[in-house]
N, C-alpha and C positions, 0 to 999 in steps of 0.2 A: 504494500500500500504506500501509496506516495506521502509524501509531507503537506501539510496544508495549511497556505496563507492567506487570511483573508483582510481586505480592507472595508472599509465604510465607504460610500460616494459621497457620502459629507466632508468627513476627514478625507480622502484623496483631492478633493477639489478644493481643500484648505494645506493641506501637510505631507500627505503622503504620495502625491504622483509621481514624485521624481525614486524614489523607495521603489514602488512598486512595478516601477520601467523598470529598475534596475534588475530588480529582483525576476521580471521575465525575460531581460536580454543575457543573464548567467547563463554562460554556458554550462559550467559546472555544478550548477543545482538543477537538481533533479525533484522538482516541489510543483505543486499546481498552484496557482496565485490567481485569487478571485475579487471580485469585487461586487460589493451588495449594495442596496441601497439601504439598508439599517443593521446594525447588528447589535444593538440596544443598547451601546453604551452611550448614551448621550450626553451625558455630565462630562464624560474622559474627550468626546467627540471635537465639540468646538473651544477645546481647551489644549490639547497638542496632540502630536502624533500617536499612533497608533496603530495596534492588528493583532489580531487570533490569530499565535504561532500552531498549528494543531489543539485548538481550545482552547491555549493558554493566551492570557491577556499580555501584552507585551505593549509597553510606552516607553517613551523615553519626551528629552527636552527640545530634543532638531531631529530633522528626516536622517542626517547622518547618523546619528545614536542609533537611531533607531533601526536601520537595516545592518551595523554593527548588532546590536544584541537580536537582531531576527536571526542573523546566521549565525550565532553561539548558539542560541536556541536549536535551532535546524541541528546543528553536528552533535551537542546534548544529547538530543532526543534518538539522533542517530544509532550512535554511542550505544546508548540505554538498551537498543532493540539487537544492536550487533551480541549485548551480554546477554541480550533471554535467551533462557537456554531452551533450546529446540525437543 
């Protein structure tokens, strides 16, 4: 199963569009990156960046932060799945 990133269209068309290009021109990532028109955070929304790493909530204070700890997140979770043991 792939990784999964999701943004808001609120938040992308305030903070995260330039993240979000990024995050689908990787070559190197291998993740689906979506965008919705709500995803109910609205308090965190028009206040900075943002996105559901696979579920988990992920903010930071600039779009740069922020797709820095999207891909810590992303190899984390990587990581976590390479150790389940089969």
């Amino acid at each position: 199963m792939k990784p999964l990133v999701e943004f808001c269209a609120s938040n992308v068309s305030s903070y995260t569009k330039t993240v979000m290009e990024a995050l689908e021109n990787d070559l190197d990532l291998d993740a689906d990156v979506l965008e919705y028109g709500c995803l109910g955070h609205c308090g965190e929304c028009y206040m900075q960046p943002f996105a559901l790493v696979n579920g988990d909530f992920v903010t930071a204070e600039t779009p740069e932060e922020l797709l820095g700890k999207i891909k810590e997140k992303l190899l984390k979770d990587e990581e976590a799945m390479n150790d389940f043991p089969y």
